[in-house]
N, C-alpha and C positions, 0 to 999 in steps of 0.2 A: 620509408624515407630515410638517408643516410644524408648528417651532416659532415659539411668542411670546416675544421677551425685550425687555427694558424696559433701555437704557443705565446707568441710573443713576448709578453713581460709578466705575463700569469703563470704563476706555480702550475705546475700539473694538480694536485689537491683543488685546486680553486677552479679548473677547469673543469673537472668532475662537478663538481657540488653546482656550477651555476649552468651546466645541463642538467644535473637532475633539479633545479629551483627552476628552470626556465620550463620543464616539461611536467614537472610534476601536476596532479591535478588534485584538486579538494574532493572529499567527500567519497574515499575507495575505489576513483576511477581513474582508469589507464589514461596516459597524458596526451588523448585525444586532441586537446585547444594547442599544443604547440608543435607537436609533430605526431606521426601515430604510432613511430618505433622511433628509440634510439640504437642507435647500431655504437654503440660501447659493448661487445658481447652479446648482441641484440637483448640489453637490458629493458623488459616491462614495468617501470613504475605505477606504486598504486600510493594513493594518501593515503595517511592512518589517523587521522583523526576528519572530523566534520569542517573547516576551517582549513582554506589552503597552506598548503604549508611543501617541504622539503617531501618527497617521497621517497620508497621501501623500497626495493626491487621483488617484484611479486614473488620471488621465490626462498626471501626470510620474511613473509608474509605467513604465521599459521593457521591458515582458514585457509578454505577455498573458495577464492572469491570468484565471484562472476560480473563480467562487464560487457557493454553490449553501446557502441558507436549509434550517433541520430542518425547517421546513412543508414546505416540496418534498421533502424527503428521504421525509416518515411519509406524504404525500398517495399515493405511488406504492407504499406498504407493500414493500418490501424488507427484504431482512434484515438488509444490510450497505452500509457507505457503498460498500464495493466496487462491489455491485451500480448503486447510485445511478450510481455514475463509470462504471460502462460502456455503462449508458443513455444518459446525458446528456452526459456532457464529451467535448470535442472531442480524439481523440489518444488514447484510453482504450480498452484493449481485456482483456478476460479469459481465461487458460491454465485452463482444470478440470482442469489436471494431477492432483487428489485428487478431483476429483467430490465434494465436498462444497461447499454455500455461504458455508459460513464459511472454508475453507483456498482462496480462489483465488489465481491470479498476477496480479496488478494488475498491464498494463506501459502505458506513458505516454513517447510519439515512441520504444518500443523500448528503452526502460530500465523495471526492473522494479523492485517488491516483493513478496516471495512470502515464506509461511509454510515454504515448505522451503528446506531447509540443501541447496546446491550449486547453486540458482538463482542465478545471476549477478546480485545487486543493485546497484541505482541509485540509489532514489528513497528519500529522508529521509520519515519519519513524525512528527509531533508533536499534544500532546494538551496544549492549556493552555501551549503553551512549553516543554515537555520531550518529547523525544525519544524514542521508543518503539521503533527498532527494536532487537532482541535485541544486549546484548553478544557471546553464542556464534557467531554468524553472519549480522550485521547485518539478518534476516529479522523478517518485520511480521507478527504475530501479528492478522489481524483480527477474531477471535472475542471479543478483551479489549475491546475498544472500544463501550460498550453506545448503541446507534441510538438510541432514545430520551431520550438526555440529550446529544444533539447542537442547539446553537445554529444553528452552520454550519460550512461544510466551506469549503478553497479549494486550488486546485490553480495553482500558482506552478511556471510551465518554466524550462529550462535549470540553470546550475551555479552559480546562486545560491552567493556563499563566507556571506552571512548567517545561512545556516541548515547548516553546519557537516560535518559527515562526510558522504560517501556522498551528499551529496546533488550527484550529477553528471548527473542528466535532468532533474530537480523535486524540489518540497515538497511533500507533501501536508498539508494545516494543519487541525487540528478546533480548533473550539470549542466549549465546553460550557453548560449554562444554566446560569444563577443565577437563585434566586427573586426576586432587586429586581427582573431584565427580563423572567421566565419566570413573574409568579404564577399562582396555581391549578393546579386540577390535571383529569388525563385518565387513565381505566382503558377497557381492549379485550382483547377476546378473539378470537383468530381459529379455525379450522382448516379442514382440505379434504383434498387431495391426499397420499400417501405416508405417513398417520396421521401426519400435520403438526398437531399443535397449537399454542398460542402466548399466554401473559398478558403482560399488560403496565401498568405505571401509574408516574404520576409526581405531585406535588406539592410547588409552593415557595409562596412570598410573602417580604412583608419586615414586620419589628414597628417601630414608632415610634419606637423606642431606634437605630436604624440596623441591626439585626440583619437579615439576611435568611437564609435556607435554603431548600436545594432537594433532592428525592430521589427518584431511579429505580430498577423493577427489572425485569429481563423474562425467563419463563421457557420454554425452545423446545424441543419436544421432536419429533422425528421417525422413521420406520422407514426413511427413503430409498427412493431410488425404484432403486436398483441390491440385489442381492442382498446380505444380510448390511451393511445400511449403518446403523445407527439414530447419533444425535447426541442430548447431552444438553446444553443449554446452560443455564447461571446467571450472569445479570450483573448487580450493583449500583450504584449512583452516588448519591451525598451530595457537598452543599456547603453551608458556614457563610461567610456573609461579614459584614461591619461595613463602613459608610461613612459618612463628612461630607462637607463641600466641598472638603478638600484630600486626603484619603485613603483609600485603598480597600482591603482585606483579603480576601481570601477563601483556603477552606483545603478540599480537595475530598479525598475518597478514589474509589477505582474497586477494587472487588472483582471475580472470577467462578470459577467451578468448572467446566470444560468437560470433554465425554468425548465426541470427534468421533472418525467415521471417514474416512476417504480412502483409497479401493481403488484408486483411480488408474488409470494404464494397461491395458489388457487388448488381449491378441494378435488381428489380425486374423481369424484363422481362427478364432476363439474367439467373436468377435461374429456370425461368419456362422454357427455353427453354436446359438449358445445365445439372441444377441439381444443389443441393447445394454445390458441389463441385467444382464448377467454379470459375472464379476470375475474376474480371474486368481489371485490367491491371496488366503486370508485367515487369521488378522483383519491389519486395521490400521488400530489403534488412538492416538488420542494424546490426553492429559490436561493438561488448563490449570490450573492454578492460581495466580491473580491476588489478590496487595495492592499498593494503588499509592496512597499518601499528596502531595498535591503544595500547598505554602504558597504564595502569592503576596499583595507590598504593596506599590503606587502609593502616593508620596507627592508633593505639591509641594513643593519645599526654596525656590519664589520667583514671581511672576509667570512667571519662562522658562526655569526647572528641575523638569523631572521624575524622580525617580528610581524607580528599580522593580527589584524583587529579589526572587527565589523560591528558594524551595529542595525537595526532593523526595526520596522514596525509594520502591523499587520494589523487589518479587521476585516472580519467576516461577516458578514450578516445575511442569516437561515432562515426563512420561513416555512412555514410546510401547511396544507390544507388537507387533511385527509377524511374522506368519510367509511366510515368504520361500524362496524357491529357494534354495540353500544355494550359495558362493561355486564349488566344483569338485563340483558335482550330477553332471558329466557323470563322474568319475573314484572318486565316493567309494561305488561299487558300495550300501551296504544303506541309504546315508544319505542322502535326497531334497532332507529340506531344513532350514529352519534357525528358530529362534525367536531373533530378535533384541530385545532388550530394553534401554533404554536411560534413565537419568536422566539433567537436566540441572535444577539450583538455580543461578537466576542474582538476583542481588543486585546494585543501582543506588542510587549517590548522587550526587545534584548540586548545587552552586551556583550562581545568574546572578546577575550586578547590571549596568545598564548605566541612564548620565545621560545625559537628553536636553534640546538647546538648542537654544530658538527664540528665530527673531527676524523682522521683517517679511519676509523674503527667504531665508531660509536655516533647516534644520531638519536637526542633528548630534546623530547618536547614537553612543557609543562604550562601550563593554563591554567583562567578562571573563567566563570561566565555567568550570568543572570539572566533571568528571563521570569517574566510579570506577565501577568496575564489579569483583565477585568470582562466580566461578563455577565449580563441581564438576558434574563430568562421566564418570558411568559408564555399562558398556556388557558388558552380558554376551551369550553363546551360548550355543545349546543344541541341537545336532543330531536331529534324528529321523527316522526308516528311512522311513513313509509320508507321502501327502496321502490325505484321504479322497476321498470322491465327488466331493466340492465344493470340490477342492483346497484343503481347509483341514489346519490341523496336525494329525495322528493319526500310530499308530505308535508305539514304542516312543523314550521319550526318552533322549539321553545325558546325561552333566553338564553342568554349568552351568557352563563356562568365562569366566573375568575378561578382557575383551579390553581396558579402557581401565580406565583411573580416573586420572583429571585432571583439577587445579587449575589456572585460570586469573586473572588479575589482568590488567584494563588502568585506563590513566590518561589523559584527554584533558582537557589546556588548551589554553584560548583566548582570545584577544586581537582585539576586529573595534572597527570604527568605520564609519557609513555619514553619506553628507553629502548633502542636496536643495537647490542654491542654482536662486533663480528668477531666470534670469537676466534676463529680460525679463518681462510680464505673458503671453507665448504660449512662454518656449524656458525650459524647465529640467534642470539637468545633475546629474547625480550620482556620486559617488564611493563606493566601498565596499573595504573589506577584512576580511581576517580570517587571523589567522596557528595553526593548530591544530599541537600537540604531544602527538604519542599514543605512551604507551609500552606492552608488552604483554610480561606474563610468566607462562610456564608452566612448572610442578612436575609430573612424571610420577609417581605415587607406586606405579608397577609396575618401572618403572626409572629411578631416579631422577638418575641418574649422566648429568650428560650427556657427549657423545659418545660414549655408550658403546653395545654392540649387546647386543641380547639375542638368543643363537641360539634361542631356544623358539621364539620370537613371529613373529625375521625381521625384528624393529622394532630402529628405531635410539630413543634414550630422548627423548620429548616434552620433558625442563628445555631452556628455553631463556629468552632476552630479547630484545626486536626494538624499536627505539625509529622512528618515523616523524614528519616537521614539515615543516610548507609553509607558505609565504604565497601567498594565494590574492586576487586581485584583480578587481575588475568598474567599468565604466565605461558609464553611458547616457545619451542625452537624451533628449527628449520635445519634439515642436511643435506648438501646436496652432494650425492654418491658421483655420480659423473652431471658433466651438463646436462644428458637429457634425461636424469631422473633426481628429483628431490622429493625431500619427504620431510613431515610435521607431525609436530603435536601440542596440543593448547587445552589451556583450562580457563574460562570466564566465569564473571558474576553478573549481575544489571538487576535493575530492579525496576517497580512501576508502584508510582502512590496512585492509591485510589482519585479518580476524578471527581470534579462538585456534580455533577446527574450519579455517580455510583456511592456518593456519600449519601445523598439525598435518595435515597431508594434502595436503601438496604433491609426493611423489617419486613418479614414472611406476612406479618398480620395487616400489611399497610404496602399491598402489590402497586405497583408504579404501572400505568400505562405509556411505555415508552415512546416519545422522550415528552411524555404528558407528567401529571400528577404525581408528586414528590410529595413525601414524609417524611417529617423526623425519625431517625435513625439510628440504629446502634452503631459505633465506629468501625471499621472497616482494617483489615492487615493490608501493609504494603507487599505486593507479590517481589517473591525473589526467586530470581534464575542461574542456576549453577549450570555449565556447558562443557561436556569432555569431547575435543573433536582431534582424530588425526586421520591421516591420510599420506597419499603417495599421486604426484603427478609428471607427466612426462609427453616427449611427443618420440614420432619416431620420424629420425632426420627432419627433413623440412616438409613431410608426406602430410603428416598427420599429430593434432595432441590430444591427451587423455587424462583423468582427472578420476581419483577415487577415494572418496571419504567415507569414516563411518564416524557418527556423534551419538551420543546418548544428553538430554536435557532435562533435567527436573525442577518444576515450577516449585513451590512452597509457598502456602496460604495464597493457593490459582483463585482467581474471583473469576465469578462465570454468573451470567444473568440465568435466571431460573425463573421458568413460567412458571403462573400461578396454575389454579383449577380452570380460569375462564380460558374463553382461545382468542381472546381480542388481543394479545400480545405482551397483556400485563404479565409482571414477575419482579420479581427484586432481585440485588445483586447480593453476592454470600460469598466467603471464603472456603472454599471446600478440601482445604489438605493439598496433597500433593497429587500434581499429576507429571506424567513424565510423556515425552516423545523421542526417540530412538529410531536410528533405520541407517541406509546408507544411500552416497550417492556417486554415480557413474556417468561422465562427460566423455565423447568422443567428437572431434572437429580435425575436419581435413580439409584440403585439394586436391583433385586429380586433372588434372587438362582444364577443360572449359569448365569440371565439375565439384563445387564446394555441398559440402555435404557437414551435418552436425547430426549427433544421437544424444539421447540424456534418459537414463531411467531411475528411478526413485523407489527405495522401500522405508516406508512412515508408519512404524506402531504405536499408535496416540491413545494412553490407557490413563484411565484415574487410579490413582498409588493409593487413596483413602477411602474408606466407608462413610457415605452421610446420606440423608433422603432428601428427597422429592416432593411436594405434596404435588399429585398427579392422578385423574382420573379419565383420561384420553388413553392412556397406556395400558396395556391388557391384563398388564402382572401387578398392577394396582392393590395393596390389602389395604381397603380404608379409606382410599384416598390416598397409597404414600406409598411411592417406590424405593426401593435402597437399590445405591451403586455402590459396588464392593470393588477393590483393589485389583485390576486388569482387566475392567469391562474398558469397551471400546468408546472413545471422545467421538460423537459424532460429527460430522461434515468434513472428515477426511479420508478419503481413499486411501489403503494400504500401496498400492501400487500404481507407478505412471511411468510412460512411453511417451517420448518425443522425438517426432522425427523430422529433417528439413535438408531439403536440396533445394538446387541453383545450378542451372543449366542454361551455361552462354552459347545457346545455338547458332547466333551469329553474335561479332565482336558487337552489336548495335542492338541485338535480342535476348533478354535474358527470361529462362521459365524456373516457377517457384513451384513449391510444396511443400505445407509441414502439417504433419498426422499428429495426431496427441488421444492418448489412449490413457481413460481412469479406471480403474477398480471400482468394485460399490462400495458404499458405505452407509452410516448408520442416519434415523434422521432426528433432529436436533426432539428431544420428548421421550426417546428410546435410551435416556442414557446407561441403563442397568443393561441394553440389549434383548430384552427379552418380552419385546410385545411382541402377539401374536394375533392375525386374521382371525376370526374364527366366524364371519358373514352374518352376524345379526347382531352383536353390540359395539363389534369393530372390523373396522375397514380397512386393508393397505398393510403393507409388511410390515411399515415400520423402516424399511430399507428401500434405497435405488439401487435398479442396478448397474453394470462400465459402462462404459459407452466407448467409441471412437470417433472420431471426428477426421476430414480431411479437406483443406484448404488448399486453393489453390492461386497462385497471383504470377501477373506478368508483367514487364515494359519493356517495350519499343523507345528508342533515342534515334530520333532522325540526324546523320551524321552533318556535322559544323553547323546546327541551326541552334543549339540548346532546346528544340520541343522533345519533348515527351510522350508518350501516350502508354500510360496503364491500365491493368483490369484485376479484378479481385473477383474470386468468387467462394465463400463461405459455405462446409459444410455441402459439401457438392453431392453427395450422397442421399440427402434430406434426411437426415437422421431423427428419427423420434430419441431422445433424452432428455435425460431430468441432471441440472447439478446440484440440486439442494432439496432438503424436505423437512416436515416438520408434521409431526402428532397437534389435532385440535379436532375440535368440535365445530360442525358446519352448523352455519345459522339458516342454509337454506337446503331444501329439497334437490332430487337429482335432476328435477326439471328448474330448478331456480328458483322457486317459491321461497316464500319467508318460512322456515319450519315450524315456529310458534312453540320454539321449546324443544323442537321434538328433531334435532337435528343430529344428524347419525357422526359417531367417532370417525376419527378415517384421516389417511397420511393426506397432509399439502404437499405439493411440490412447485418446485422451480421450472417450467420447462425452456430447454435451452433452445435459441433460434434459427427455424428453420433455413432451406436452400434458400438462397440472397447471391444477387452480383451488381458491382458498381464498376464504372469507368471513368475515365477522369484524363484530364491533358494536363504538363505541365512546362512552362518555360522557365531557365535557368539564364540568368547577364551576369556578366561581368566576373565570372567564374575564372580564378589565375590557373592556370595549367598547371599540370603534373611536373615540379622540374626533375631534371635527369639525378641517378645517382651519382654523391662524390665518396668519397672514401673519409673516413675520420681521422684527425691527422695528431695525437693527443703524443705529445714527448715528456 
């Protein structure tokens, strides 16, 4: 899209500045909400901090960022932007450690976001500017985040200190619509595969007074495609905004009500005898419940002052029901297993404000922000003698024992400042920091005494306080040789303070049943991420563009959850030195005629840089109980290598066909960390490894010409692939026939088996949709 503007009484300087203030987008992404190009140079703005603001021109941006429009996201119908990112982005790959589509492991160059609690996260989450991942254990809840009221997505690497905790791999940055740039509206129905159904519809605009509003909702419901899996999802999105020429408002909520399952792992010998559809034990269950209010106001205080400030509040509340092997199955003669049941009510408040200042040559932003977080967390037991046929819970119950109940409190201020001076018309330099101060306090209200032990429990008392602060620093250029080649290079820092679940479940002698049973604790190191990335990008003419980076990343004091001996899932969290991930990364995106085509392939070496142990008897290289990982064994659940591919083919102006292949290498499974278990068919089972896989998707729609209907089709995996994306070393509690083993249950890899051939269809109608208007030319004196 190219706009017309008329000089008039505006400086040229002030003409600039209030297209890129008018286009710019918050949170690393291209200035989808006001135009999709500006044609000043066909300049790409991207934000550089969390919090809208003035943006960069992506090409004195030193990263390589990736951005990805909600027309692409709902064209390829997915459920989740998860799913989106691991089609399409370069470096993205997905763990089904829960076999559900809404609970995946997002990891990105080998840092991760997961829904569960003792996944070693990475990667920062944010919606509008505020940060989403969970105070309890900085984990990314994707089921809150409703796909339909996504603007755009952007995916920002390395250790970024701008975008603040935990963000030591990347950012992942959503934006949302507003009806000023989203009006009219679209309703669709889909269903197909696994008694998948799915509604969906949105509607904004803006009134003449400056009011605008926008409002999503979408309702999904399915039986799953593994035994015992059904999901309920409910998720809402509303926004009010008001704007003039110097000010902008908007005030969003995000609701949902979720009731997902995640059966997760199942024992090898379990798949060969039942199919991949089997589950190892059940239910497991989890429940969402989402209110998430967030204010945000751009003002101009002057021609080269923007200020912008938001504020927000957020609660979540988790429940989960799961039945489980019970912690000493093998010892507790009539008692099989266990109903674990657990709440968690977390509660977020924040404030940002940060001023930003332009001038011909130089663009300084500098900021504070606060963000509060309170949270209660309980956790009961409940023993019972059998499993039924279906290894589900049966048998006679015991009591309901109180294993946890805890009160958590953190506090995290911040102080950043980021600076883009152009130092030439081709060389621009930048500065950044940011100094974070997190403090963390917990109340144990079973023993509240701290230092003190409780012989019931075996627990030393949860009260504790932990305060963590860093200044985190980043420096990059940017050159650009001719227009269509630039090139970078950057160095970051970020950090991540340990969460209240990884303070509270740090002592080897006092294993956690995640996110069950907490203990007093030794103190925890805040992880620190140092990030060297450069590269070179370009396109050729208007054909096609290309993208090549290579990074090297080193964690220090990485905390990573560590299984105990048992295979119920207990372990505690530990600081284990340094680990690093290194590789590189390769974009290619064109047109030709009717035909849009993208490539991305990835090489990720994720090694631990330090020697520490294990205690481990699932593992074959086991002396004692205790394996040592030594300095360049391989971090398990990341593929070395990944292939992406996708085309789009407008067979007629009204038919378009899709395709995207995605191809992983094997890797290691989470128990193997030393790399070195071995089969050997009568004390152990299972590599230890999966092997690549490939996968190949396919999706289509029809647009009936001047009706706004629709009609799409999807079909997953068209191949029927047998694969696995995730594993893990334990010990099965039952027989190859399903029995309870009574002890006698054989070593042997879990896996994740990823879901078979599947296809859905669906209709969609679009109103009130303003038309494409014609190109004008830019008219700037």
């Amino acid at each position: 899209m190219q706009i017309s503007l008329q000089q008039k009484n505006m400086k040229p300087k002030l003409i600039l500045v209030a297209i890129l203030a008018a286009y710019a987008m918050p949170q690393m992404v291209m200035a989808e909400n006001k135009a999709e190009t500006i044609e000043l140079g066909k300049v790409e703005v991207v934000g550089v901090t969390p919090l809208s603001s003035l943006g960069v021109p992506i090409d004195q941006v030193p990263s390589n960022v990736q951005v990805a429009k909600g027309k692409d996201i709902q064209n390829q119908q997915g459920l989740s932007i998860a799913d989106y990112m691991n089609q399409n982005m370069v470096g993205v790959n997905i763990n089904e450690a829960q076999n559900n589509p809404y609970q995946p492991d997002v990891n990105f160059r080998g840092f991760t976001a997961s829904p569960l609690v003792g996944t070693p996260q990475g990667l920062s989450v944010y919606q509008d500017g505020v940060r989403v991942n969970e105070p309890f254990g900085d984990t990314v809840n994707w089921d809150l985040i409703p796909q339909n009221a996504i603007s755009s997505i952007a995916l920002m690497p390395g250790s970024n200190p701008l975008f603040g905790l935990n963000t030591l791999g990347g950012a992942v940055s959503v934006q949302t619509k507003s009806g000023e740039h989203n009006p009219g509206g679209g309703v669709q129905v889909s269903g197909g595969s696994w008694g998948r159904w799915a509604v969906e519809g949105e509607y904004g605009g803006k009134l003449d007074n400056g009011v605008s509003y926008f409002f999503a909702g979408n309702k999904f419901e399915e039986s799953g495609w593994r035994d015992s899996s059904p999901s309920d999802v409910l998720q809402g999105f509303g926004k009010l905004g008001w704007s003039n020429e110097k000010t902008d408002v908007d005030i969003s909520f995000t609701g949902a009500d979720n009731e997902l399952t995640g059966n997760g792992y199942q024992a090898q010998s379990l798949l060969n005898t039942f199919g991949r559809e089997s589950i190892y034990t059940k239910p497991d269950i989890t429940k969402n419940k989402l209110l998430f209010v967030n204010a945000k106001v751009s003002t101009w205080l002057s021609d080269e002052f923007l200020l912008t400030t938001n504020a927000y509040y957020r609660k979540n509340r988790t429940s989960s029901y799961n039945g489980d092997l019970s912690d000493d199955w093998a010892a507790l003669g009539d008692d099989e297993g266990v109903i674990n049941r657990g709440h968690v009510n977390q509660k977020g408040y924040g404030l940002g404000s940060q001023l930003t200042w332009v001038t011909d040559k130089n663009q300084l932003t500098g900021g504070v922000s606060a963000d509060l977080s309170r949270i209660n967390f309980e956790q009961t037991s409940q023993l019972f003698s059998t499993f039924d046929a279906a290894r589900g819970v049966g048998g006679t119950l015991d009591d309901v024992e109180q294993d946890v109940l805890l009160k958590g409190r953190s506090r995290t201020w911040s102080v950043f400042a980021t600076d883009t001076y152009n130092a030439t018309s081709k060389l621009a330099l930048t500065a950044s920091a940011r100094y974070n101060n997190t403090r963390i306090n917990n109340s144990d209200d079973i023993n509240p005494v701290a230092g003190t032990y409780n012989p019931v429990t075996g627990a030393g008392s949860l009260t504790g306080s932990d305060t963590y602060s860093r200044f985190n620093p980043a420096v990059g250029l940017t050159y650009s040789m001719m227009p269509e080649l630039n090139m970078y290079a950057g160095y970051n820092e970020g950090n991540r303070a340990p969460s209240v679940i990884e303070l509270g479940c740090s002592d080897p002698n006092s294993p956690c049943l995640l996110p069950n049973a907490l203990a007093g604790d030794p103190p925890l190191k805040q992880v620190v991420a140092k990030t060297f990335e450069g590269g070179v990008r370009g396109k050729f003419s208007d054909i096609a563009k290309w993208s090549l980076s290579a990074y090297r990343a080193t964690n220090y004091d990485d905390l990573i959850f560590i299984a105990s001996t048992s295979t119920t899932g207990a372990g505690y969290f530990n600081n284990v030195g340094k680990t690093r991930r290194q590789g590189i990364d390769l974009g290619l995106s064109g047109e030709a005629g009717d035909f849009r085509w993208s490539a991305g392939y990835s090489y990720i070496k994720a090694t631990y840089e330090s020697s520490f142990d294990i205690a481990s008897d699932v593992n074959s290289s086991n002396v004692g109980g205790v394996i040592t990982v030594n300095p360049g064994d391989n971090i398990p659940g990341i593929p070395k290598h990944q292939l992406k591919l996708r085309g789009e083919w407008s067979a007629l102006p009204t038919w378009t066909i899709g395709a995207s292949a995605v191809f992983f290498s094997d890797q290691y499974a989470r128990g193997n960390e030393n790399n070195q278990h071995q089969a050997d068919g009568v004390n152990f089972f299972g590599s230890g490894k999966i092997g690549g896989y490939g996968v190949l998707n396919l999706d289509t729609r029809y647009t009936l010409p001047n009706t706004g209907w629709q009609v799409f089709a999807k079909v997953n995996n068209v191949f029927d692939r047998d694969y696995y994306t995730s594993a893990l070393l334990g010990q099965s509690g039952f027989d190859a026939n399903g029995a309870f083993a009574n002890g006698s249950g054989a070593n042997e890899t879990f896996l994740a088996p990823g879901a078979p051939r599947a296809g859905w269809v669906g209709v969609r109608y679009e109103f009130g949709k303003p038309k494409s208007s014609a190109s004008t030319a830019v008219d700037v004196d």
